[in-house]
C-alpha positions in Angstrom: 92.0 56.3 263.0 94.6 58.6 261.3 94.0 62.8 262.6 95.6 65.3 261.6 98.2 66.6 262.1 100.2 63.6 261.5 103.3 63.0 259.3 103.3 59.1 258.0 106.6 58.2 256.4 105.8 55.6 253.8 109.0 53.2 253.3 109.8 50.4 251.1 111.7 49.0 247.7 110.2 50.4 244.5 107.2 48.9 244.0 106.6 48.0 247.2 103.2 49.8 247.1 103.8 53.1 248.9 101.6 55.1 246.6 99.3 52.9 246.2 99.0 53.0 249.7 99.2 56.9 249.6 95.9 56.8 247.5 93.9 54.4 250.0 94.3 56.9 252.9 93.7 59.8 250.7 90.4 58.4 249.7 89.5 56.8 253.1 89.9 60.5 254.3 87.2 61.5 251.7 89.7 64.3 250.4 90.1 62.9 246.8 89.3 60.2 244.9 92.7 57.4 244.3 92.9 58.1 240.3 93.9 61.3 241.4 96.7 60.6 243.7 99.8 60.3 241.8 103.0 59.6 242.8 105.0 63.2 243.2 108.2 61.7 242.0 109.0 64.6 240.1 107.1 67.8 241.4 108.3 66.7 245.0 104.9 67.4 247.0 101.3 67.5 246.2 98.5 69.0 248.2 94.9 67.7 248.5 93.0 70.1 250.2 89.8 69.2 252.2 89.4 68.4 255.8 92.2 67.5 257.0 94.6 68.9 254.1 97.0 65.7 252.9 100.4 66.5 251.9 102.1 63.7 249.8 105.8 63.9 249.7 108.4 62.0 247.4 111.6 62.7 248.4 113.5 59.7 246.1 114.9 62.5 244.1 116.3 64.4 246.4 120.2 63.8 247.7 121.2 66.6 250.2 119.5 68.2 253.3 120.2 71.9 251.2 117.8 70.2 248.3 115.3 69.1 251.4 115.1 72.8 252.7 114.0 74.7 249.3 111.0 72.8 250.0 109.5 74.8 253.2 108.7 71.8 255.4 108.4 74.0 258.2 105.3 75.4 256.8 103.7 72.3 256.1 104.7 71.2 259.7 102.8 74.0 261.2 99.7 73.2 259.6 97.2 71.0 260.9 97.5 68.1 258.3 97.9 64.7 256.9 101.6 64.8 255.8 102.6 61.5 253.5 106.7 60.8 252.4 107.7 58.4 250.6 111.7 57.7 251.0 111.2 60.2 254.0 113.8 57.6 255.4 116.8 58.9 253.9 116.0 62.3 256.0 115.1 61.1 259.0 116.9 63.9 261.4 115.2 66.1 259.5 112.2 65.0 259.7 109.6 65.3 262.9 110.6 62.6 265.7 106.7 62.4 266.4 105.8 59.9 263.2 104.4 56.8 262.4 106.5 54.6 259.7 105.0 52.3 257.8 107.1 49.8 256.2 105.9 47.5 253.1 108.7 44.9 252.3 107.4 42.1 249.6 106.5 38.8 251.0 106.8 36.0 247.8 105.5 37.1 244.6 102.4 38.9 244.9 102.4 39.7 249.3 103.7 42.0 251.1 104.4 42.5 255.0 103.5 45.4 256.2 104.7 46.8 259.9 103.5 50.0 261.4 105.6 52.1 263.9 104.8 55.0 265.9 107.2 58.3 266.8 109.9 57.1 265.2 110.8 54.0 267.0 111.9 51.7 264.4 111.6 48.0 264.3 109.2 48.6 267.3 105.7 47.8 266.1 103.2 49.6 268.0 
């Protein structure tokens, strides 16, 4: 049911399973297959391209809005894609108000709990 263009900020703990999750709905798109979705902890953003194009974001490393910018979001914005971030949270105001946020928080030792908002309305499930 995900079209693009959408932006799906992916937030939880570490561990929590956000790129894991980033590698199902890569492969449910058909654009690639999940060994080679990796988590861009340290190149920032990866691009998949196939129909729609997927964006996958990590912004864990990143501590000021100036450090956000040198990244040319606005580009990717414009374009009619799939746009994954992981710890997008910590940037929200920057970030499009039209979202969906999926949050994974652990539930005992091997669960988690997973709750899925739309444009930005947190703790709204929709």
């Amino acid at each position: 049911m995900l079209r693009a263009p959408a932006v799906v900020m992916l937030i939880g703990d570490l561990g929590s399973g956000k790129t894991t999750l980033a590698k199902g709905i890569v492969q449910a798109l058909g654009v690639a297959p999940p060994e080679e979705v990796l988590s861009p902890t340290f190149s920032l953003v990866h691009e998949y391209e196939g129909e729609p194009k997927v964006y996958h974001l990590d912004l864990y490393r990143l501590d000021t809005v100036p450090e956000l910018e040198t990244l040319g979001l606005e580009d990717i914005w414009d374009q009619r894609a799939i746009v994954l971030i992981e710890w997008g949270e910590r940037f929200t105001s920057e970030l499009p108000g039209a979202r969906i946020e999926v949050r994974m928080d652990y539930d005992g030792d091997e669960g988690r709990v997973i709750e899925v908002c739309t444009d930005g309305s947190e703790g709204q499930p929709r």
